[in-house]
N, C-alpha and C positions, 0 to 999 in steps of 0.2 A: 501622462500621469506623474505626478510627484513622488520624491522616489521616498518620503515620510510612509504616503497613502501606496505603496509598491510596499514598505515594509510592514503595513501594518495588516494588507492582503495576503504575503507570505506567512505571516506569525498565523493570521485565520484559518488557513489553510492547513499549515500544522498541526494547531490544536484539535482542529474537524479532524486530524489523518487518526486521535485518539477515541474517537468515537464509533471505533470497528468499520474506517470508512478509509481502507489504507489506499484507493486510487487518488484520495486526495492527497496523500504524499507524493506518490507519481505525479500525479499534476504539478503539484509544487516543485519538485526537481525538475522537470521540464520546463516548465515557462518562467521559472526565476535561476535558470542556471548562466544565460546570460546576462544578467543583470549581477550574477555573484562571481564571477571567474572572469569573464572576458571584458567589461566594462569598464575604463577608467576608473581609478577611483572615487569613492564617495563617502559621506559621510555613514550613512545606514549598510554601507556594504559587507563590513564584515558581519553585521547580526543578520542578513539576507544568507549570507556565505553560509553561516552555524545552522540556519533555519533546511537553509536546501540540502546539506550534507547528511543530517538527522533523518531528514525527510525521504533523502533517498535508501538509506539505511532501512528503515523502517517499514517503507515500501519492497525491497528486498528481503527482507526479515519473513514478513507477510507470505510475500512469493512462494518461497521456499517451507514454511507451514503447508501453505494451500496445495503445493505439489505434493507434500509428501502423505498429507491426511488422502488427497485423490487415489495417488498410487497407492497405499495403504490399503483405501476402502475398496477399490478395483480389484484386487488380490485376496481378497480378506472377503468378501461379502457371501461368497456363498458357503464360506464354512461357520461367519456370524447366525446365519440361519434366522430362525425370528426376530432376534433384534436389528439385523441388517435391515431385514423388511421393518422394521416400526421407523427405520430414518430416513429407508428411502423415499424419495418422492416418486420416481415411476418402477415399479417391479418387473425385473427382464425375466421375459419367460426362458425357457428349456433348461435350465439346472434349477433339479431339486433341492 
């Protein structure tokens, strides 16, 4: 692959990670991390480098939202009471 058509897969990839679709940033930091850090120089390398760094950011960002709204609602749900039940999707029996 041309490393033009590599940077224009990364920037794709980034923009998708802003469409509530943050394992595409994951993806993006994984599969263009050596192409941004360990590869001899190039000419698109440093906007690969900016893309995968944001990228990885952001997919961490995410992470750490998704663990804490979990833990949150894990702890929390059975004193939310009805509105716990109108979010959740399966309702755990034996607490009232």
């Amino acid at each position: 692959m041309k490393d033009e058509d590599k940077l224009n897969l990364c920037r794709w990839y980034y923009k998708g990670g802003f469409c509530f679709l943050p394992f595409l940033w994951f993806l993006n930091s994984v599969w263009f991390f050596s192409e941004a850090f360990r590869r001899p120089h190039f000419e698109q390398q440093k906007e690969i480098k900016s893309y995968v760094i944001r990228s990885a950011v952001g997919a961490l960002l995410w992470i750490m939202i998704l663990v804490a709204w979990i833990v949150l609602f894990q702890l929390k749900r059975a004193e939310w009471g009805e509105f716990a039940d109108k979010i959740s999707f399966i309702i755990p029996t034996g607490i009232p």
